[in-house]
N, C-alpha and C positions, 0 to 999 in steps of 0.2 A: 304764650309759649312760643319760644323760638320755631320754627319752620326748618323739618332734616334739610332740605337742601340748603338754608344758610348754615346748620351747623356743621354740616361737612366741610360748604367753601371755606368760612372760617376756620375751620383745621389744617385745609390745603394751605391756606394764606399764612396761617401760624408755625406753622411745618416752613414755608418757603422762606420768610423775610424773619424769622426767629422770635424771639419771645418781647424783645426789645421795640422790633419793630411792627408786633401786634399789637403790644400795647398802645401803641401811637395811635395805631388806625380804629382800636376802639374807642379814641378817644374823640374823632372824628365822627364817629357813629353816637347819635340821639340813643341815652338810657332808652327812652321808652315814648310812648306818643305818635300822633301822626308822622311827626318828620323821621321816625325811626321806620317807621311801615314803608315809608314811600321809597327810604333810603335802600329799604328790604325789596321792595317792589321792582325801583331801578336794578339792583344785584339779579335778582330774579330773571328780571327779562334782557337780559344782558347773556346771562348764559345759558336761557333755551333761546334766542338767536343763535349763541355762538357755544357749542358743547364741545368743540373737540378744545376747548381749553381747556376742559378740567381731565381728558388722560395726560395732558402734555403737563397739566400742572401736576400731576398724578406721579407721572413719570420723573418729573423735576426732583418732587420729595422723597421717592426713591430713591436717587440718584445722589441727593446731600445725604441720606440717611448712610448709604454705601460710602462718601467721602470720609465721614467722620470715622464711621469704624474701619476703614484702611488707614487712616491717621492714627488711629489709638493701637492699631498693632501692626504698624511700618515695618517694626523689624521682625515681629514672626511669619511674615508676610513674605518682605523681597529680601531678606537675606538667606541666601540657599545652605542647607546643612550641606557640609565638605566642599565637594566636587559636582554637588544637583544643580549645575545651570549650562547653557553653553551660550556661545554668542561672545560677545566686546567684552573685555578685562574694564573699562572703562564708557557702557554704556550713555548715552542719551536717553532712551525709552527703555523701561524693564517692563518684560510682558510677563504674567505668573500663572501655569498651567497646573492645575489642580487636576489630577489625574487617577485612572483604575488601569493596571493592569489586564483586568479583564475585558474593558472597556473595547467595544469594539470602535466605535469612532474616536477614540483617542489612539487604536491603531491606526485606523484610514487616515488621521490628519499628521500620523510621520512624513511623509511626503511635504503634506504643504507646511510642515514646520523647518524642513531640511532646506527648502528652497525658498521661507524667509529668511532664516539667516546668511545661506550663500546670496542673497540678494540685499542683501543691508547689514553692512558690517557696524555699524552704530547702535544694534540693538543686544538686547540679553533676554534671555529666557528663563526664567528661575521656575526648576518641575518640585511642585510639592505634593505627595504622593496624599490621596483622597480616598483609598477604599472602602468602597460603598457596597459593593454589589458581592461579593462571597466571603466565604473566610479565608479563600484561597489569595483572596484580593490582598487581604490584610498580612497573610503570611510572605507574599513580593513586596508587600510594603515594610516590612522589616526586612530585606533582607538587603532591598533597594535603598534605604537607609543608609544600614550598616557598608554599604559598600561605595554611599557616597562619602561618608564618613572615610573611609580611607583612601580616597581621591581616585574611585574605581566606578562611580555613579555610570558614566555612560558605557562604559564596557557592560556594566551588568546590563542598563538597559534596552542594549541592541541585542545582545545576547540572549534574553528574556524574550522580548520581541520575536527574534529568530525561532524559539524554540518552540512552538506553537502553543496548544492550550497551557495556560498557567496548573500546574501541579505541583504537587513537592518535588518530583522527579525532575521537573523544568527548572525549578525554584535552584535546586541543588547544581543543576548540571550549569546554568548560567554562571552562580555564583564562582564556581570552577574555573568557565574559562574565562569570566574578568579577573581570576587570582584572587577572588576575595579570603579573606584569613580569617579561619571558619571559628577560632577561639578571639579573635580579638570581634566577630560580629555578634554571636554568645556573651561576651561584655558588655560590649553596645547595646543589650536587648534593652533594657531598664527604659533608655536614654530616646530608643527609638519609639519606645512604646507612649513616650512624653509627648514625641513629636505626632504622631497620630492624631491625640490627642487634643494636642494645638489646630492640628488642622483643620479638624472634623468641627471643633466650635467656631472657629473662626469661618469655615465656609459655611456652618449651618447661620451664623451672625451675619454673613453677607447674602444670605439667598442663597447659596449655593444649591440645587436640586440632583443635578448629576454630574456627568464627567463628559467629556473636558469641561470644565470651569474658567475661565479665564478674567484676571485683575488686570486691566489696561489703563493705567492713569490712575483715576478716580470711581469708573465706570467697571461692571461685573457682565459677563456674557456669558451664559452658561449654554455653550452649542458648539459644536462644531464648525470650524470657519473657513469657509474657502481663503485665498491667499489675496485676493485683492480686500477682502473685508477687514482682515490682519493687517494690511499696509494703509486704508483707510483709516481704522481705528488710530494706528501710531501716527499717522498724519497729522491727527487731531489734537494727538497727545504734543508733539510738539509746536503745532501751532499755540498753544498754552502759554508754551515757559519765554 
């Protein structure tokens, strides 16, 4: 019987170099026998010498797992509904902030989102609304919607911001003074209720755990991020392309 620690490695290995490329290396590996033991033995002591491979390999297949499904949903991803982005009409890096209203460190990181973009005009910001945490969350997210949708996204959402705890009473008085047009966000309900929707499986599919969430690249960061780690991150991204 195989040994758990090779049947893990070989998943990490399987997971990392794909299905194509396992099959080669099992081909390399003895069915059975001593030279299979020994080939087992060498694997073995290979990585209680050396252990921090297998987070980093850990971390690697993670990291393909997250590439593949931002590939399979690119555009429900970084295409922002309406007016939900700011930044470069034609960026370089798109950064994608998965967000709650209620969220308190997706408030505290206003600031350092305000001063990456004044600080690099080559990027984009695409907010797609995440509510996790109340129903009051989910009620700003329809209405932060409907008001992107009519090319009023950030009015509502400084406004919102501004008006302290999320309420209906907040909800209503924001949407007011972005101008939002309270029968045509009533129509949009259906449309907004999709995008939720989308979101919510798409960040539960990428790991997503709470708010802020952030898609940079290929890579998912679900924290709050000081502004040098933000300018890091895009660093990375285009050293890539």
């Amino acid at each position: 019987m195989r040994p758990a620690w090779t049947s893990i490695t070989l998943a990490l290995v399987s997971g990392l170099i794909g299905a194509a490329g396992f099959a080669s290396l099992e081909r390399l590996i003895p069915a059975s026998g001593g030279e299979r033991t020994r080939v087992e033995g060498v694997v073995h002591d290979y990585l209680m010498a050396h252990p921090e491979i297998l987070p980093a390999a850990m971390d690697a297949l993670r990291d393909r797992g997250h590439a593949e499904t931002i590939a399979a949903n690119r555009s429900a991803i970084y295409t922002p509904v309406g007016s939900a982005w700011a930044g470069s009409a034609n960026p370089d890096v798109t950064l994608v902030e998965y967000f709650d209203y209620n969220c308190g460190y997706c408030r505290a990181s206003l600031p350092t989102i305000a001063a990456l973009l004044k600080s690099d005009p080559k990027i984009r910001i695409v907010y797609r609304d995440f509510p996790i945490l109340a129903q009051s969350s989910v009620d700003a997210a329809r209405m932060s919607l409907a008001a992107a949708e009519q090319g009023k996204f950030q009015a509502f959402h400084d406004a919102l911001y501004a008006g302290g705890p999320v309420t209906a009473q907040s909800i209503a008085a924001a949407a007011k003074t972005a101008g939002v047009d309270a029968a045509r966000a009533a129509a949009y309900a259906p449309r907004a209720e999709q995008e939720i929707t989308s979101n919510e499986t798409i960040a539960r599919a990428l790991g997503m755990t709470g708010t802020p969430s952030w898609v940079i690249g290929n890579k998912i960061v679900s924290s709050a991020l000081p502004l040098e780690e933000l300018q890091k991150a895009i660093a990375e991204v285009r050293a890539k392309k």
